[in-house]
Wavefront OBJ file of the C-alpha trace (Angstrom):
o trace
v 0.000 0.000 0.000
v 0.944 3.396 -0.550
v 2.065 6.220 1.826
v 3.246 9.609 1.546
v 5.467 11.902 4.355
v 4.995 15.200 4.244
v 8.169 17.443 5.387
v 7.425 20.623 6.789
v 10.444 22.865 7.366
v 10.893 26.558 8.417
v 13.229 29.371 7.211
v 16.087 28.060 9.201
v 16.109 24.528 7.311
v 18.497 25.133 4.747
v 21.340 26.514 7.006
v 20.644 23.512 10.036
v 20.475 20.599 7.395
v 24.142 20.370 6.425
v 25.435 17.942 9.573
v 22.348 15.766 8.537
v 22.209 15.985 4.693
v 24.520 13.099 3.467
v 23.291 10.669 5.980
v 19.970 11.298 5.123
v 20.391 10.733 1.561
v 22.543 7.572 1.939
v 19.254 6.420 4.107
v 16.565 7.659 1.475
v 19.316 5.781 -1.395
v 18.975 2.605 0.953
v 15.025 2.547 1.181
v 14.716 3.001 -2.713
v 17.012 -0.118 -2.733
v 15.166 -1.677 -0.742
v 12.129 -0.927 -2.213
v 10.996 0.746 0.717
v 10.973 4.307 -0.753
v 9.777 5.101 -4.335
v 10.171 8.572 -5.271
v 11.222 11.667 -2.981
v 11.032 15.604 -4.069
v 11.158 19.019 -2.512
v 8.255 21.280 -2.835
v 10.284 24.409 -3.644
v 13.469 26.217 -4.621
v 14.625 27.031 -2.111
v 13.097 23.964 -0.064
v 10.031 25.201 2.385
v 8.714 21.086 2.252
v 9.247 17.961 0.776
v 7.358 14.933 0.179
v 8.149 11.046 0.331
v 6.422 8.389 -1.161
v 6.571 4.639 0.192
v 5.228 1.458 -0.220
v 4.738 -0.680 2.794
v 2.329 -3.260 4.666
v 1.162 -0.409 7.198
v 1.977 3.453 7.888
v 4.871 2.596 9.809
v 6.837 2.136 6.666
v 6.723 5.903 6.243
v 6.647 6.899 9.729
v 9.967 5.408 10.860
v 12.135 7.499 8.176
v 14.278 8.608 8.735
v 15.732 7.074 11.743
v 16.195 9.696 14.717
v 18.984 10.926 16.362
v 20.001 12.423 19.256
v 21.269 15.382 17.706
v 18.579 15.418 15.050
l 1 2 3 4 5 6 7 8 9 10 11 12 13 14 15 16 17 18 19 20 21 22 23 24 25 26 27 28 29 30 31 32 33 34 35 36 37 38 39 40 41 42 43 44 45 46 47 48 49 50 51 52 53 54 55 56 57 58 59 60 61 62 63 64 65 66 67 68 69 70 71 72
């Protein structure tokens, strides 16, 4: 079944996501792989949102990316 995620982010996104950026991708890279994740895109240039869509047996598929931190 299909999900989407829905990223919400606020004007200081851009200049906070650096420390995060290439782990996240190397996780979204991994799900698509895995066939978890089919098809990611920002909303914007610059970014105010993105949007994931997965494919999964329940919502959890969607609501467990991407992993958390402790410093995220």
């Amino acid at each position: 079944m299909p999900y989407l995620l829905f990223y919400d982010v606020n004007g200081y996104y851009a200049e906070r996501r650096g420390p995060f950026r290439s782990a996240h991708i190397a996780y979204a890279r991994q799900a698509v792989a895995q066939r978890r994740t089919r098809a990611g895109l920002r909303l914007a240039d610059p970014a105010d949102g993105a949007v994931l869509l997965f494919r999964g047996a329940s919502a959890a598929v969607a609501a467990s990316f991407p992993p958390r931190t402790p410093s995220s």
